[in-house]
Every structure is written in structure tokens, then in C-alpha cells.
C-alpha positions, 0 to 999 in steps of 0.5 A: 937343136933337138936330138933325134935319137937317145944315148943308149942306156949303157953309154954312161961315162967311166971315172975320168970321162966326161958326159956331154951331150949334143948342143954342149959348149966345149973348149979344147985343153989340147991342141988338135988338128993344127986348132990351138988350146982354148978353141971353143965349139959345140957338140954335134954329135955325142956317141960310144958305149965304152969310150964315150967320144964327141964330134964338135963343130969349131968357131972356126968352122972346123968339124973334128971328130973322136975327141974325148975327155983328154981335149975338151973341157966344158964350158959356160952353162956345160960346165955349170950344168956338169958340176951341179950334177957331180954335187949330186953324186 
């Protein structure tokens, strides 16, 4: 999948948050909309500027929209590729 259009420079995450992008595997780490914790999917679509929040596409099927850092844990080579860059920080 290849990303038509770029986060804008000012949509970096704040102390807490998580930065994800599009194609990122996830995990849910709470329930929502009736899915149980540990639901996997990908990201579809990563935006905001202040409150950065992602629209993820299920194993399921299921589409949800709006989650953020407090229901998704990253997964695989996400969190690989997350934690190399939290070293580097």
C-alpha cells in the first residue's frame, strides 16, 4: 500500500501517544465496539495534528475509526520498527 499523501509536519506524537502510520499492524489492548482485546488489524488511515488517531481495518473485517494510543498496541514489525526508534531517542 502505498500512501497518497504525507502526515503534515506538525502531527508528531505528544509523551504518551503512539506514531503509527498506514499499513501498521496493530492489536487492540482494549475492548471496542463489541471486538475483544488482542484483535489484530492494520491501519488504513493515520491522521490528526494534536491528538494523533487512526482508522484500522480488523481480521474481522470490522472498520473503526478514532482509536488512539489508549486501544491499539503495535505489533510485529510495528513495534520492532517503533522501539528501534525509541533507542534512537
Amino acid at each position: 500500500m502505498t500512501a497518497s499523501w504525507k502526515p503534515h509536519a506538525l502531527a508528531t506524537p505528544h509523551e504518551g501517544q503512539i506514531n503509527l502510520k498506514m499499513g501498521d499492524t496493530v492489536s487492540l489492548i482494549a475492548e471496542v465496539d463489541g471486538l475483544p482485546v488482542g484483535t489484530e488489524g492494520k491501519v488504513i488511515l493515520a491522521n490528526g495534528f494534536n491528538w494523533l488517531r487512526y482508522r484500522v481495518r480488523f481480521t474481522n473485517g470490522a472498520e473503526i475509526g478514532d482509536l488512539d494510543h489508549r486501544h491499539l498496541q503495535p505489533i510485529g514489525k510495528t513495534a520492532r520498527r517503533l522501539a528501534r526508534a525509541a533507542k534512537r531517542a
